[in-house]
Every structure is written in structure tokens, then in C-alpha cells.
TILUMDREN-153119 format. One record per residue (C-alpha): residue number from 0; residue in one letter; x, y negated, z. Coordinates in Angstrom, 1 decimal. Each point is the difference from the previous one (the first is absolute). Example, Ala and Ser with C-alpha at 12.3 -4.5 7.8 and 13.67 -1.06 7.14 Angstrom:
NODE     i   aa        u        v        w
NODE     0    A     12.3      4.5      7.8
NODE     1    S      1.4     -3.4     -0.7
***
This chain:
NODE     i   aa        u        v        w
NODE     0    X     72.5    -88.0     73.2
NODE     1    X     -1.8     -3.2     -0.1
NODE     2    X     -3.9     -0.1     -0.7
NODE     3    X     -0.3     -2.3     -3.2
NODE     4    X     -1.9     -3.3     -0.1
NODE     5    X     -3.1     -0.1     -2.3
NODE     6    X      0.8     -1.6     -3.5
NODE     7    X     -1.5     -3.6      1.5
NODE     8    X      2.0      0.4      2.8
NODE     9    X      3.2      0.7     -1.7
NODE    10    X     -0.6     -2.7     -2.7
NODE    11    X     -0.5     -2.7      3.4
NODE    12    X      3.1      1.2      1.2
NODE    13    X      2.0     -0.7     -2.9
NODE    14    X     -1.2     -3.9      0.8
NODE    15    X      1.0     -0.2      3.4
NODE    16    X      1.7     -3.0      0.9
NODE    17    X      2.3     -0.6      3.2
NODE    18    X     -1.8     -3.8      1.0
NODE    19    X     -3.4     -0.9     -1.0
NODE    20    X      0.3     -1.3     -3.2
NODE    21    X      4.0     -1.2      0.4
NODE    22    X      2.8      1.7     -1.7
NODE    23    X     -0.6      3.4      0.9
NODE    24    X     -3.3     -0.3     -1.9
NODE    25    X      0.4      2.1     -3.3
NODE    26    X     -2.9     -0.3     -2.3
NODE    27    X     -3.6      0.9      0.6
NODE    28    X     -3.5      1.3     -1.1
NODE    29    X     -3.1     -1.7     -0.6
NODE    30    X     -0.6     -0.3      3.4
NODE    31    X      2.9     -2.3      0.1
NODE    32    X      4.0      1.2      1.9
NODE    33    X     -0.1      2.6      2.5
NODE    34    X      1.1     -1.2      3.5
NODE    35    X      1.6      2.3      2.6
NODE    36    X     -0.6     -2.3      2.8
NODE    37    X     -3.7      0.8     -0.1
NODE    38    X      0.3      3.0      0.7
NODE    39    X     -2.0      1.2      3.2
NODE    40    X      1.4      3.2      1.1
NODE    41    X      3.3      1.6     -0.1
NODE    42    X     -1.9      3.2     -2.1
NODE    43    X     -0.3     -2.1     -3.0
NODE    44    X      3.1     -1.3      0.1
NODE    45    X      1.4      3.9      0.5
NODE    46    X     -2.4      1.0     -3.4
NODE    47    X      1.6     -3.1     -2.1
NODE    48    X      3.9      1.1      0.6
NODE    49    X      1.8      1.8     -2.3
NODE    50    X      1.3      2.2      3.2
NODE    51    X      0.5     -0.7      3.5
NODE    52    X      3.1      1.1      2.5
NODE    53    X      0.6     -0.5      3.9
NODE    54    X      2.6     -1.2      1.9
NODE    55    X      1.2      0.4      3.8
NODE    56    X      2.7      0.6      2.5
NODE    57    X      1.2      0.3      3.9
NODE    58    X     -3.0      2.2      0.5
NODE    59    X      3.7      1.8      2.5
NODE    60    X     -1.4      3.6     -0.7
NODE    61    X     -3.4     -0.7      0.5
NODE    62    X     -2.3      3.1     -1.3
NODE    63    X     -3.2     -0.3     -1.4
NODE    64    X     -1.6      1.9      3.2
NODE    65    X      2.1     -2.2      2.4
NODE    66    X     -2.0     -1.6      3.0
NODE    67    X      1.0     -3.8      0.9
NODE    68    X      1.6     -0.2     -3.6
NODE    69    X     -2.7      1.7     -2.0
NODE    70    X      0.4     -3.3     -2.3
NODE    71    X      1.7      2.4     -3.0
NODE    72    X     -3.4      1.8      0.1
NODE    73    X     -1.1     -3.4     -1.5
NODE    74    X      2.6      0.0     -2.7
NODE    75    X     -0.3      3.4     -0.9
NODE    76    X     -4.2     -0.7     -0.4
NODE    77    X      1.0     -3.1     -1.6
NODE    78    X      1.9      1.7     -3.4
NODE    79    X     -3.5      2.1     -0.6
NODE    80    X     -1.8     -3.0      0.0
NODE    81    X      1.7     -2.2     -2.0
NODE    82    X      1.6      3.1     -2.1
NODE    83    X      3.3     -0.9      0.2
NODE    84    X      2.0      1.0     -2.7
NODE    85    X      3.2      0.2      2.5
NODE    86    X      1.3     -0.8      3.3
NODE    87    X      2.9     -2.2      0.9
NODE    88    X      1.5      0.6      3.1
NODE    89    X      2.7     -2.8      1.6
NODE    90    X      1.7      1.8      2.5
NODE    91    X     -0.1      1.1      4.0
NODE    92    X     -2.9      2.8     -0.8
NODE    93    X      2.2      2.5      2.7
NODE    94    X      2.0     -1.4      2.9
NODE    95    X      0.5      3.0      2.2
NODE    96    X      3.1      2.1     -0.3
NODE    97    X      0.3      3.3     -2.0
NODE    98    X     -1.9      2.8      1.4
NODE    99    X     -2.8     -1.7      1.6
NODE   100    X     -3.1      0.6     -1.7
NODE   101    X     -2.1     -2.8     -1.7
NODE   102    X     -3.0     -0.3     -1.3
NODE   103    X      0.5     -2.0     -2.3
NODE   104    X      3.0      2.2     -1.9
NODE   105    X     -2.2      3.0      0.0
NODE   106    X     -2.8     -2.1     -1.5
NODE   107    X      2.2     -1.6     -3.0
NODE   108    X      1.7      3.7     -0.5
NODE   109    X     -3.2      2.1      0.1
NODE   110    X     -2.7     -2.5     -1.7
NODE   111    X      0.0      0.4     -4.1
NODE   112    X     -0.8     -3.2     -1.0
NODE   113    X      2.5     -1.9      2.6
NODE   114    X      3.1      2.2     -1.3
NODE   115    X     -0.8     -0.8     -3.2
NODE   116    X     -0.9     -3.7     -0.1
NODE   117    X      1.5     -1.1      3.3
NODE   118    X      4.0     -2.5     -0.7
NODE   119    X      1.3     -0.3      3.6
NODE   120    X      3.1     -2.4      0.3
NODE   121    X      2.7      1.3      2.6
NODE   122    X      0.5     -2.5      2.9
NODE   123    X      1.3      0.3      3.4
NODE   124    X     -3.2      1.9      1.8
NODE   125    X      1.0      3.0     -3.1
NODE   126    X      3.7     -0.1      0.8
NODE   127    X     -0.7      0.4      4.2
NODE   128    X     -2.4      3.0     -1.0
NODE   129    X      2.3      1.8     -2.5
NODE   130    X      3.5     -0.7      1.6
NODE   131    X      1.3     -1.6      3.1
NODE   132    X     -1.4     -3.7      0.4
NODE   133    X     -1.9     -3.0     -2.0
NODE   134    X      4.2     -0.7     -0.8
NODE   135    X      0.5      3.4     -2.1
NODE   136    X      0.2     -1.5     -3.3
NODE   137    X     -2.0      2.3     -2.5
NODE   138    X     -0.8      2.7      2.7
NODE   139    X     -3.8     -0.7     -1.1
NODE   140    X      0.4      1.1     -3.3
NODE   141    X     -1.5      3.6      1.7
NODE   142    X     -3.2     -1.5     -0.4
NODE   143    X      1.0      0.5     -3.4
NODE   144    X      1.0      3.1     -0.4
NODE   145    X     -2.6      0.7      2.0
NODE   146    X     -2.3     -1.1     -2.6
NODE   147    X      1.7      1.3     -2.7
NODE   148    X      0.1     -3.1     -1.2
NODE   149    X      3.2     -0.4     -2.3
NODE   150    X     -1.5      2.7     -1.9
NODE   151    X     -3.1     -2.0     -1.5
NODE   152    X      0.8     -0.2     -3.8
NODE   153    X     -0.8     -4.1      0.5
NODE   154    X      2.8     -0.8      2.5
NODE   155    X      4.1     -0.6      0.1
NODE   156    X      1.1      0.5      3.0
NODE   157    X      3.4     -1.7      0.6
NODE   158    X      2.8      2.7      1.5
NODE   159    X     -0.5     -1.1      3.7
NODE   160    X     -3.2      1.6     -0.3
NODE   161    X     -1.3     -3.3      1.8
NODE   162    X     -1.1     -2.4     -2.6
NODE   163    X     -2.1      0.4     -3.4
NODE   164    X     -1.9     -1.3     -2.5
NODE   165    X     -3.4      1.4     -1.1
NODE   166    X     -1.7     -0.6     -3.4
NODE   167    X     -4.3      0.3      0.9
NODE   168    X     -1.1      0.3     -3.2
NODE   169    X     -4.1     -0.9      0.6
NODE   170    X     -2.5     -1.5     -2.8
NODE   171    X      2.6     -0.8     -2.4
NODE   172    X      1.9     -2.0      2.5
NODE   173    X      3.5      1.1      1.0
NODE   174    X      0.3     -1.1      3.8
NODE   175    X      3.8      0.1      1.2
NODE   176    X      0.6      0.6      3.3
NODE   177    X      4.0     -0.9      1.3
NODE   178    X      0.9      0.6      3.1
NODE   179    X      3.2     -0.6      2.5
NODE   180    X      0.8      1.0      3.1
NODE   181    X      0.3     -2.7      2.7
NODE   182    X     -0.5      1.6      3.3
NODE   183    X     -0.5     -2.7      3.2
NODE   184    X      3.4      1.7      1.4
NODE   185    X      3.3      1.0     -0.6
NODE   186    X      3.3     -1.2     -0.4
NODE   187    X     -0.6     -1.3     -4.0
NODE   188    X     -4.0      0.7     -0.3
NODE   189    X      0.0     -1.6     -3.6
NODE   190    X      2.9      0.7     -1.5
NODE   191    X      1.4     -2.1     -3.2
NODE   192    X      0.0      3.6     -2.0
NODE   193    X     -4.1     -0.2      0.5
NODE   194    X     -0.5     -2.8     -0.7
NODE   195    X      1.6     -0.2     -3.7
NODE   196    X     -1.9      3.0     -0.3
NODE   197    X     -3.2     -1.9      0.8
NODE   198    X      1.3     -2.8     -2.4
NODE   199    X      1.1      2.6     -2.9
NODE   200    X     -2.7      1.7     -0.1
NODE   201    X     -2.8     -2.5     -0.7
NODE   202    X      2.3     -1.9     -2.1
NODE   203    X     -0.6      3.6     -1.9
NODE   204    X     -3.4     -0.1     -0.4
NODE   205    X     -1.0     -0.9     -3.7
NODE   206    X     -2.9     -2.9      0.7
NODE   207    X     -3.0      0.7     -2.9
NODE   208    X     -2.4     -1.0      1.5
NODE   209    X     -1.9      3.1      1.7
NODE   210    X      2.5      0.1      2.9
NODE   211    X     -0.3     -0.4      3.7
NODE   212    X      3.0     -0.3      1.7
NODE   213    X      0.0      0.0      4.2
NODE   214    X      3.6      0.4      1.4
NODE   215    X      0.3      0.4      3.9
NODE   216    X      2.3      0.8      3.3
NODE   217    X     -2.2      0.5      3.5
NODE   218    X      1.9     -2.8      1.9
NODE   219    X     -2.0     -3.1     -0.4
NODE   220    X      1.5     -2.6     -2.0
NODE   221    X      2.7      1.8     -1.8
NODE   222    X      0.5     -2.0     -2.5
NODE   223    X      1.4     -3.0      1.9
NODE   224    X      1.8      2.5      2.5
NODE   225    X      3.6     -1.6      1.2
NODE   226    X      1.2      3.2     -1.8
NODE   227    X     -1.3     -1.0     -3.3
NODE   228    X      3.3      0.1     -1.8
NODE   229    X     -0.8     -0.7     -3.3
NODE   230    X     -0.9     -3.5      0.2
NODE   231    X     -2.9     -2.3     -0.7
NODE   232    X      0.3      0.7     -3.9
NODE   233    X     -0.7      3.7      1.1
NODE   234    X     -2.8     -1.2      1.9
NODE   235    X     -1.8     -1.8     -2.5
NODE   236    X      0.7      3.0     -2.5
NODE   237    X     -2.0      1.8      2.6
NODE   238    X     -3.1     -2.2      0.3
NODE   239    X      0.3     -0.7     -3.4
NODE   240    X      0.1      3.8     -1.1
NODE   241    X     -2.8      1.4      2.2
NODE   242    X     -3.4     -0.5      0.1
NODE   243    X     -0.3      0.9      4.0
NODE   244    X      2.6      0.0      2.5
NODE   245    X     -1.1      2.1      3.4
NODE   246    X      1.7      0.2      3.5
NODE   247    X     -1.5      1.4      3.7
NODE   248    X      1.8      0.2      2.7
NODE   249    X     -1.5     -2.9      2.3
NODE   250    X     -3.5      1.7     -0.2
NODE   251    X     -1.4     -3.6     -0.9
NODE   252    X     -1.6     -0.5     -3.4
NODE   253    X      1.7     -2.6     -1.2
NODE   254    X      0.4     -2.3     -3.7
NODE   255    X      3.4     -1.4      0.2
NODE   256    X      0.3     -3.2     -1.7
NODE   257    X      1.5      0.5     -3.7
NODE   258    X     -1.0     -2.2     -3.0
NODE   259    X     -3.6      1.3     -1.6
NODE   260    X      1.6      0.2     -3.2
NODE   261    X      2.4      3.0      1.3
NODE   262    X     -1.1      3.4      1.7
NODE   263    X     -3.0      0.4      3.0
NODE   264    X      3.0      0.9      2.8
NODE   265    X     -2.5      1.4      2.6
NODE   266    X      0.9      1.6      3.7
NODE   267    X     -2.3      3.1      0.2
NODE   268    X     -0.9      0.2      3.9
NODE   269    X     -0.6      2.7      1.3
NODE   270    X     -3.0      2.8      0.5
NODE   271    X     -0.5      1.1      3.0
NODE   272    X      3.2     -1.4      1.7
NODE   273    X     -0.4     -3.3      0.1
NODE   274    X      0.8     -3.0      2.8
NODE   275    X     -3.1     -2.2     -1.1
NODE   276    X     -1.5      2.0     -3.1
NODE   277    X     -1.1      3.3     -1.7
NODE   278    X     -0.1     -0.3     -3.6
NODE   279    X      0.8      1.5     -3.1
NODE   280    X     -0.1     -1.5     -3.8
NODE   281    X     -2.0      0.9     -3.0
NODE   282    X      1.3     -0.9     -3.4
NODE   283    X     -2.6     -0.1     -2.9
NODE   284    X      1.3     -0.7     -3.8
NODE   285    X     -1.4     -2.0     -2.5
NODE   286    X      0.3     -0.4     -3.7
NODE   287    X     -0.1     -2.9     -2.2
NODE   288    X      1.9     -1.6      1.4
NODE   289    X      2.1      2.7      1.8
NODE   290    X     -0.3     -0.5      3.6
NODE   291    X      0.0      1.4      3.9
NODE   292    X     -2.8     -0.8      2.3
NODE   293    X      1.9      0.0      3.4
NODE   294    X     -2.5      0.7      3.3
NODE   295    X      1.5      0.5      3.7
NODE   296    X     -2.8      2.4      1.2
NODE   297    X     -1.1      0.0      3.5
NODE   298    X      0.8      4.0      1.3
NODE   299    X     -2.7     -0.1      2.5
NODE   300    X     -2.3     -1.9     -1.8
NODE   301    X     -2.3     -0.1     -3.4
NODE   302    X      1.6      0.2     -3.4
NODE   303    X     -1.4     -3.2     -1.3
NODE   304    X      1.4     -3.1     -2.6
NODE   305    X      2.5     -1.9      2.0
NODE   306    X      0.6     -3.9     -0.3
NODE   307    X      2.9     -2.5      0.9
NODE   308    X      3.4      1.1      0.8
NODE   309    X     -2.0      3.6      0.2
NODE   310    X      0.1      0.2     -4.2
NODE   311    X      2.5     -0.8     -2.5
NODE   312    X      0.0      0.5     -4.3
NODE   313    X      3.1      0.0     -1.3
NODE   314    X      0.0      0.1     -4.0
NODE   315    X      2.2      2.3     -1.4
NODE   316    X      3.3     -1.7     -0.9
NODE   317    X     -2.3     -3.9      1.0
NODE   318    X     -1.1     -1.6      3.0
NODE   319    X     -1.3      0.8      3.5
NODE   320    X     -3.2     -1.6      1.2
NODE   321    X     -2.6      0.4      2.8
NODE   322    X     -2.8      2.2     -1.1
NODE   323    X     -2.8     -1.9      0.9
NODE   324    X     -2.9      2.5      0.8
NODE   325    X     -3.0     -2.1      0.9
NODE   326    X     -1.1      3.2      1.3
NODE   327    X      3.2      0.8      1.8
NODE   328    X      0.1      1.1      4.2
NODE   329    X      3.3     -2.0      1.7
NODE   330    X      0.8      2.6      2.8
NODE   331    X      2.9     -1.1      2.7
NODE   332    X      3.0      1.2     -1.8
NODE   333    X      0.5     -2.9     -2.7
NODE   334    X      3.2      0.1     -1.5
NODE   335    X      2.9     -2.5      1.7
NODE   336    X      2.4     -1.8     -2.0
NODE   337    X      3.7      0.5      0.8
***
């Protein structure tokens, strides 16, 4: 459980503002509006959120005591000190085939917190380990099972065992979690059936407010795949409908290039499996206005503010915009625009 702000603490965060002074500003004391971008360290930004929750993926069964790819250790250290609420995982966390041993599967199986606060998606790396290649359509879903996951009270778990959606209830916030199954191989890797799933089920989600909404597959750019059957009304209904739209796959952290007045759609990376990069994300959430501080994290570096293409706030159901840290460290994995 989180350790509560003082009074004066909780009363400043109440006041944050997303841009010195602009829009996101929301009041004040009388000291004047409290400004997030002048904050100096990451720790104070950590005490002013409502909660906090990682992201990561294509670690490709990396364990936390693994040599070259000891980058997950980083993660793993990385919830405790940001006391992340959750973990979302986007997919490729295995890759060997079934019965080969992995770290990383005894880690998520045995650790307490991790079985209980880690959402994996099921991508291709899950379907080789489970069943007979990257092109076994839902063969991951024995991560799954492995986790006992379709037995958490908080997620519907569609019949192919392979797709979900979570409800994370944390700090009166309701954060949904929707995920499909888009696999890099196969003969029809994002099939029409998922994706109306996808579409119907955050066209289900009763907007008041208090809601996060993040919908994802693991390949990339899913939502403009050549697959995408359901058109670009279906499309928008997506960007419109969700708050954050997440892919992996490329193992470069990426912003592809959507209006700011629809969802963040962010590629992940990759930790500890990456062509250029290690990195992971750390999400923070702020209130008044509801919003997600978005950080791409350096996995074999210092947890610190990020800055440029490194940071993003989207407002809850409102725009995207840059965060603007003064104090903010650029490190070499700013996002691309695709």
C-alpha cells in the first residue's frame, strides 16, 4: 500500500497542473498554481501521484538473475521504487519452446506480488514457448494458465483463453486493460474476430470520468495493420475510445503520429532485448485534471524525470502534450515518429 502524502503535500497535489500555468493548471494556493515542470527529481513526482504502474516487454525470457540480459533486474527494482500499483506486460516475455526452463517463468509463477499484479499480453514469443512456433495462434495463453490468471475476480477472459480485459481498480480510478492477440506470425495473426472484440469491448466501457482505458495487441502498429477489417470509422472509434493505445514488437520505443486530441499510441521497446535500446516505461497518474505521466526509463541507467520525446501527459479523455521537465535527463532512446 502506498505511503500517504502529508496534508500540505496532498492539498499541492490536488493543484497540479500539466504546463506551467497553461490549461492543465487547476487552481492554486497562496503561493500562487502548482507547476509539475519544476519538479527536480523523479521522487517527488512518485509522492504527488495518485499511484504509479510499469510497463515493458521482449525482455524473450530474460530472468531476473540472467547474465548479459540482467536488464529485468532493473524493472523488477524499478516497481519497489516507484510502488507500482501494477505491471503491464506487452508481450514476447518467453520465446523458447515448452520444456525448457526459464527464468523468467519461474520468477512471474513463484514471486507473490508479480502473480498478483503482473497483465502479460499473449504474443508470438508465448505461442513458440507454449505450443509449436511464434504461428500457433493462442498457444501462449499457457502463460496464462500458468498464472492462474483467468481466475482473478477483475478479468473476462474471452473463450480462446488468449485475450482479456482487466478492470485495476487503484485510488478510485478504474483502469481498463483490453487486450488482442496479434502474434508477428501465422497464417491470419489478427484475425477480424479480435479485432471487433477489441472494438466492442471499449465501446462497452461506460466513460464517467474516473476511467483509464489502454487497449493493446504486441505487433507494433496494430491499429493501421493491412488486416484491419473494420475500417477507418473503426479506427477512429479506437483512438477516440481509449485513453493509451500500446504495441511492441520492433523493440524500438516509438510515438506514432496520431492527432493529440485522440489517444498516446506508444511502441513499448523492449527490456533487455533490444537492437539499439533497453528501456522500460513508468506511468504515474494524476488528478485534477485526470491524467498519465508517460516516462521511457533507461534499464541500465538512473530512474530520473525524462524530457522531449522521453515524456508525454495525456489528459484523461483531452489532449497529449510534451511534459516539459526543466529538470528532465534526455537519454538516447527519444521516441521516433512513424
Amino acid at each position: 500500500m502506498r505511503v500517504h502524502a502529508p496534508p500540505l503535500l496532498m492539498f499541492a497535489a490536488l493543484l497540479l497542473g500539466c504546463e506551467g500555468g497553461g490549461s492543465g493548471s487547476t487552481g492554486g494556493d497562496e503561493d500562487g498554481p502548482v507547476d509539475i515542470t519544476q519538479l527536480e527529481t523523479i521522487a517527488e513526482l512518485d509522492e504527488l501521484s495518485l499511484f504509479t504502474f510499469g510497463i515493458f516487454s521482449d525482455n524473450k525470457g530474460d530472468g531476473p538473475d540472467t547474465g548479459e540480459f540482467g536488464y529485468v533486474r532493473t524493472m523488477i527494482d524499478a516497481t519497489v521504487a516507484m510502488d507500482a500499483r501494477f505491471v503491464l506486460g506487452i508481450g514476447d516475455h518467453v520465446k523458447r519452446h515448452a520444456g525448457v526452463t526459464q527464468d523468467w517463468v519461474t520468477f512471474m509463477t513463484t514471486d507473490s506480488w508479480w502473480f498478483d499484479n503482473f497483465y502479460p499480453v499473449i504474443a508470438d514469443g508465448e505461442n513458440a514457448y507454449y505450443g509449436t512456433g511464434q504461428g500457433d495462434w493462442g498457444a501462449g495463453r499457457g502463460l496464462l494458465d500458468d498464472l492462474a490468471f483467468c481466475d482473478k475476480e477483475n478479468v473476462t477472459c474471452r473463450a480462446n483463453g488468449a485475450e482479456y480485459h482487466a478492470v485495476i481498480a487503484a485510488e478510485g480510478i478504474d483502469v481498463h486493460f483490453v487486450v488482442a492477440h496479434y502474434p508477428d506470425s501465422g497464417d491470419d495473426p489478427f484475425p477480424e474476430d479480435s479485432q471487433r472484440y477489441l472494438l466492442s469491448e471499449l465501446q462497452g466501457i461506460t466513460r464517467t470520468g474516473r476511467e483509464i482505458v489502454i487497449a493493446t495487441a504486441h505487433t507494433g502498429q496494430w491499429l493501421a495493420s493491412k488486416r484491419w477489417a473494420l475500417g477507418e470509422g473503426a479506427r477512429q472509434s479506437v483512438l477516440d475510445g481509449a485513453d493509451l493505445l500500446l504495441g511492441a514488437s520492433t523493440h524500438f520505443y516509438t510515438r506514432y503520429e496520431y492527432p493529440d486530441d485522440q489517444a498516446l499510441y506508444m511502441n513499448t521497446g523492449a527490456t533487455g532485448y533490444s537492437f539499439l535500446y533497453n528501456n522500460y516505461i513508468q506511468v504515474s497518474v494524476l488528478d485534477d485534471p485526470l491524467r498519465i505521466v508517460f516516462q521511457n526509463m533507461p534499464a541500465d541507467g538512473e530512474r530520473t524525470l525524462q524530457t522531449g520525446g522521453n515524456c508525454w501527459i495525456k489528459e484523461i479523455q483531452g489532449p497529449v502534450r510534451e511534459c516539459g521537465f526543466v529538470h528532465g535527463q534526455a537519454w538516447g532512446a527519444e521516441a521516433r515518429w512513424l
